[in-house]
C-alpha positions in Angstrom: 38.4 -39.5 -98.1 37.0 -42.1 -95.4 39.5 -43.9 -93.2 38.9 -47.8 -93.2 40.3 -50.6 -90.4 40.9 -53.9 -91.5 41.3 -56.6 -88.6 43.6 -59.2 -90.2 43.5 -61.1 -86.8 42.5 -60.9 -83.3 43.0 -64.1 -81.6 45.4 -64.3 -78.2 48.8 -66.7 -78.3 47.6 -69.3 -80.5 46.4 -69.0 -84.1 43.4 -71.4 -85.2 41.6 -72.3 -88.2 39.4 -69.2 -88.1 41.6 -66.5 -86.5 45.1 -65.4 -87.0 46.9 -63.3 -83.9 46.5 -59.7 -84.0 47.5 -58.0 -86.8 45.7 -54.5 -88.3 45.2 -52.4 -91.2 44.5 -48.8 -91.2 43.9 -46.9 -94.2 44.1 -43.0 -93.1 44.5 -40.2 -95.4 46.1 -42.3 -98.1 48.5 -43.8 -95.9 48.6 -47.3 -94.9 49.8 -48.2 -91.4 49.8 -52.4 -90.4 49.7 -52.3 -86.7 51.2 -55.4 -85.1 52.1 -58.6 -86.8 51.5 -61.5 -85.6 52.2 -65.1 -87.8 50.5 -65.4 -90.9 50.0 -61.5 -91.1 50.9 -61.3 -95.1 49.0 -63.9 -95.7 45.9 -62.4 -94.2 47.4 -59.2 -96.1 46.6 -60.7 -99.4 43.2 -62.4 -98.2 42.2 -59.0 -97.7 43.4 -57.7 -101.1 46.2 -55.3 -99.9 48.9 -53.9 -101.9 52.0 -54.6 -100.0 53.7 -51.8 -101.8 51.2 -48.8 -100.0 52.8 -50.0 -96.2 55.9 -48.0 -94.9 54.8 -47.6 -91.5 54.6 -50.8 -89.0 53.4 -49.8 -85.1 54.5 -53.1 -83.0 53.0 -52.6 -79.5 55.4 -55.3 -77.6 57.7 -58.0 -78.4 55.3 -61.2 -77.3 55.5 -63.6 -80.4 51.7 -63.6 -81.2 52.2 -59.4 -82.1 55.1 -59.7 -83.8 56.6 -63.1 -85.5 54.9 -62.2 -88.8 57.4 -59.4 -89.0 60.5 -61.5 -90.2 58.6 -63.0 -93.1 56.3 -60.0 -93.9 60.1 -58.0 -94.4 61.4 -60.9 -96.7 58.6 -61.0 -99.2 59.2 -56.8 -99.2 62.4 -57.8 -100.5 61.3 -60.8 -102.9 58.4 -58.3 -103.9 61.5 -55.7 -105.3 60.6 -53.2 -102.5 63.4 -50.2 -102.5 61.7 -47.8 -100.5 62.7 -47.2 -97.2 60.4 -48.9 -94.1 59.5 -47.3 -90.8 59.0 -49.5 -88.1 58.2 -48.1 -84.6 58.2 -50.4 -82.0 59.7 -51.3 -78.0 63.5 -51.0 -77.6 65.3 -54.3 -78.8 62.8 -54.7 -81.7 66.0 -53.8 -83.9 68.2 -56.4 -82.4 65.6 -58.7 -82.6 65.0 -58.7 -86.3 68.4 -57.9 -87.5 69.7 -60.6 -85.8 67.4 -63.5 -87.6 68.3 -61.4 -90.9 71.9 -62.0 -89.7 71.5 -65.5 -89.4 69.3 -66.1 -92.0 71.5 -64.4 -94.3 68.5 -62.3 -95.2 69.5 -59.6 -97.5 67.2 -56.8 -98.3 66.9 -54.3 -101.2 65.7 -51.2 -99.1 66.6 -49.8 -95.8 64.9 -50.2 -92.7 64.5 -47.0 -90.0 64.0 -48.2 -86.8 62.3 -46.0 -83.7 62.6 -48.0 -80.6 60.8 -46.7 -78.1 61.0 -46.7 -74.2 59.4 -43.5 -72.5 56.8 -44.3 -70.0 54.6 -41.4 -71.1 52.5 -40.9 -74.4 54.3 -39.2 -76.7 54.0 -37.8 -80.3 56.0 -40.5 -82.8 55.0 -40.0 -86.3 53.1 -36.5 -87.9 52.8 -35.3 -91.5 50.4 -32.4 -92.9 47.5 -34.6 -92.7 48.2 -37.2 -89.5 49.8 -37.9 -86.2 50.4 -40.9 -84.2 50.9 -40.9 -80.2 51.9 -43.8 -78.1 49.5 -45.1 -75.4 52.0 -46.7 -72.5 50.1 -49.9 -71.7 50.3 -52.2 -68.7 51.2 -55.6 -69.7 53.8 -58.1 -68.6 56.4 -56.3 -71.1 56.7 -52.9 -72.3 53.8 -52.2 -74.0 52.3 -49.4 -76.0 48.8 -49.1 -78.0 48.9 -46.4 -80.6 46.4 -43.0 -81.5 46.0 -42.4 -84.9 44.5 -39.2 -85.6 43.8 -37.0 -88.8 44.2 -33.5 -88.8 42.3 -30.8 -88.2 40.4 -30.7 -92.4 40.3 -27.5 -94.3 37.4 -25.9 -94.7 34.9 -26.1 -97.8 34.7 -23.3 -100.1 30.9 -21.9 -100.4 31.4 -20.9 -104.5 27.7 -19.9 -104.3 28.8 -16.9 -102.1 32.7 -16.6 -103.8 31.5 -15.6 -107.1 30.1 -12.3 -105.7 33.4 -10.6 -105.1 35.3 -11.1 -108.4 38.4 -9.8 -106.4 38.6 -13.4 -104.7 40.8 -15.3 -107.5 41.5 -19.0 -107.5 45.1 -18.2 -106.0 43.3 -16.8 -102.8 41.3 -20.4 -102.3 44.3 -21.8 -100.3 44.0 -19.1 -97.1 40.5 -19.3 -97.9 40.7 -23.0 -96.9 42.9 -22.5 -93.9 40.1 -20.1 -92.5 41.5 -16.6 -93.2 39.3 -14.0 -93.7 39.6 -11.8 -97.1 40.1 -8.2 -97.3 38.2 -6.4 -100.4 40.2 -3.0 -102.2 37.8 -1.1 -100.1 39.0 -2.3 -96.7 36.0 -4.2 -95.6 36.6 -7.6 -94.3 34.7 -10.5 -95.4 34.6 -12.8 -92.9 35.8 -16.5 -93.4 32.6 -17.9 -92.8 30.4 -16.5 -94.8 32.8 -18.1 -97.6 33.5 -21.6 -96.6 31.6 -24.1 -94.8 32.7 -25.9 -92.0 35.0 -29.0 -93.0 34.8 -32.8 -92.9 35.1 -34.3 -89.2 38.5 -35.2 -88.6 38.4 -38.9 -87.3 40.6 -41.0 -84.8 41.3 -44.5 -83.8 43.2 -46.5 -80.8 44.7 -49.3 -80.9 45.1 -50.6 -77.6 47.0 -54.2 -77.3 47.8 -56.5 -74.2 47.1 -54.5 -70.9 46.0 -54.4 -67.7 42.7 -52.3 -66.7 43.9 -49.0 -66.6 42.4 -45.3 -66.4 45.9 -43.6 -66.9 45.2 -44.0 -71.1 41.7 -42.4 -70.4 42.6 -38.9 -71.3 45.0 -39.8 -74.3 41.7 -41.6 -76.1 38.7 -39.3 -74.9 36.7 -39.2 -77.3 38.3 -41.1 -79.9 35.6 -42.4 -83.1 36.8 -46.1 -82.6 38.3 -47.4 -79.7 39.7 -51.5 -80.0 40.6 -53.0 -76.8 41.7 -56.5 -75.9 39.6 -58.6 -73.7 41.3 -61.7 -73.1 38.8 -63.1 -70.5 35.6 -62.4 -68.7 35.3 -60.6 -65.8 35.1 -64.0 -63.5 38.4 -64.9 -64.4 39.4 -61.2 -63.5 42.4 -62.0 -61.0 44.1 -64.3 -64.2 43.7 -61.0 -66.1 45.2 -59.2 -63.7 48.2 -61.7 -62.9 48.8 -62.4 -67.0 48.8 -58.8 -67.9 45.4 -58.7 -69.8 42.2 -57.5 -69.4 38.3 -58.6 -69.2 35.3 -57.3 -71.3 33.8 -55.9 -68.5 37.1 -53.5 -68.2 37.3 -52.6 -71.6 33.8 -51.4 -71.8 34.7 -49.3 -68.4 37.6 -48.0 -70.0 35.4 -47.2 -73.4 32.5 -45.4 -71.0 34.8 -43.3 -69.3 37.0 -42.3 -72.3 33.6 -41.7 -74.3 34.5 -42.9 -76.7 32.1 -43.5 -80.1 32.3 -47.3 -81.0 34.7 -50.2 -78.7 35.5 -53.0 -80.7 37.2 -56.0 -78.7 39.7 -58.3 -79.1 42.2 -60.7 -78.3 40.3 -63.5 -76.7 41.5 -65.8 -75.0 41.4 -69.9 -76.8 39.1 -71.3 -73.9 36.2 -69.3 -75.0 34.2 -71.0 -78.2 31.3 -68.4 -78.3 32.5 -65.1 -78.5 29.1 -63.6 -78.2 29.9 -64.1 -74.4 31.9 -60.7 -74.8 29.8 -58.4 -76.2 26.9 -59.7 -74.1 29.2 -58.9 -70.6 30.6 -55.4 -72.1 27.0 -54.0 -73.5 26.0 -54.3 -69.4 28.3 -50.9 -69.4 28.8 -50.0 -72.7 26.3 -50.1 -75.1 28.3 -49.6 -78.5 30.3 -52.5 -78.4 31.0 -54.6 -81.1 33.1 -58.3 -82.0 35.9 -58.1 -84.7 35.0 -58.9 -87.7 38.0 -60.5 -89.6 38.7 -59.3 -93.2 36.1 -57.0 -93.5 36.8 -53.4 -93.6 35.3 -50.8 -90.8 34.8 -47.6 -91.5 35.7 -45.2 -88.8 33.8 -42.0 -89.1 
């Protein structure tokens, strides 16, 4: 079952003809998780085809308008659309007062509930798990509270080698399940056949960060070592590295640093900045340090793994 990410926009503050702000689909395990939502998210949503009905999870990394004043609307058509199961939206503290307040005013009633998990620790923390994924915070550095997100699936149960199963007729299909988990199976006789030589090693369990508006920093290093895809914003090149660093953002030169040291398998940037035409400029400054680097491509589905 692959995992696929979706960029439904990447641009910075301002939308244009050609990019929307920064908005996400990921597609892990069967679950669909939209990560930030900027304006015009659902319609980028249906460019790209996607069921509205599959998302109950929405990760908002901070409360600037350009990651999250799609939201409102998004949560409306829910409601035109006949949603009635529940939505979880994880986001900064405030993010519930914030939205129930224009639903106030708005008069903005909705068929299905909303559960809310504000957050406000300072450290990366574990925020969402079930038997096949977990999601962690990455505390960012921006001009707000700010946190990028690690999705990651679960360690994949093994692959049954049949060829070798059928030799032991005292393995039945009910014993396939511990088989799986990588238990070991112990014939009438006593002997002990060992878990390998029944099963095969299982699929590699992928992972991808998200990591939105943020200053260069080596403190998320260890939370995304190694991760299969790694999206970072790079607002400006690295000659206009003391804006970055005064705005709260980041250069393409940093985000390949921060890709290189985390070791990570593929960086994919983001979040440019309007005064840039040619975005080939990016990639051409990040590839000096890190070769894997690529430009979003809007709309069309990545395959992480």
């Amino acid at each position: 079952m692959s995992t696929h990410l979706t960029i439904l926009g990447f641009n910075s503050a301002i939308p244009t003809v050609n990019s929307a702000p920064t908005a996400q689909l990921l597609e892990m395990e069967e679950r669909h998780f939209l990560i930030d939502c900027g304006e015009g998210t659902q319609v980028q949503l249906r460019k790209a085809k996607s069921r509205f009905s599959k998302i109950n999870h929405i990760f908002i990394s901070h409360l600037h308008g350009d990651h999250c004043f799609g939201l409102p609307g998004l949560i409306a058509s829910f409601r035109l659309l006949g949603r009635e199961t529940p939505m979880h939206i994880y986001g900064p503290k405030g993010i519930a007062e914030m939205l129930e307040t224009i639903f106030r005013l708005t008069e903005t009633h909705r068929g299905f509930e909303i559960i809310y998990h504000e957050l406000s620790s300072k450290q990366s923390e574990k925020i969402y798990e079930d038997q096949r994924v977990e999601v962690f915070t990455i505390p960012l550095k921006h001009r707000i509270y700010c946190n990028g997100y690690l999705f990651r699936e679960k360690q994949k149960p093994r692959h049954l080698n049949i060829k070798e199963i059928i030799k032991y007729p005292e393995i039945e299909t009910c014993d396939y399940h511990n088989l799986k988990l990588g238990k070991d199976f112990i014939l009438k006789d006593g002997y002990v056949l060992k878990n390998e030589v029944l099963t095969t090693d299982p699929t590699k369990s992928v992972s991808y960060a998200f990591c939105s508006d943020t200053r260069y920093s080596e403190e998320i290093i260890p939370i995304i070592q190694n991760v299969d895809v790694l999206y970072h914003e790079a607002t400006f090149l690295h000659d206009l590295s003391e804006m970055a660093q005064h705005t709260g953002h980041s250069t393409a030169l940093e985000a390949a640093r921060i890709a290189r040291k985390a070791q990570v398998g593929k960086l994919i940037l983001g979040h440019f900045s309007n005064r840039y035409q040619d975005l080939s400029v990016f990639t051409d400054e990040a590839r000096k340090i890190f070769a894997e680097t690529y430009l979003p491509q809007q709309l069309i589905p990545v395959q992480i793994g």
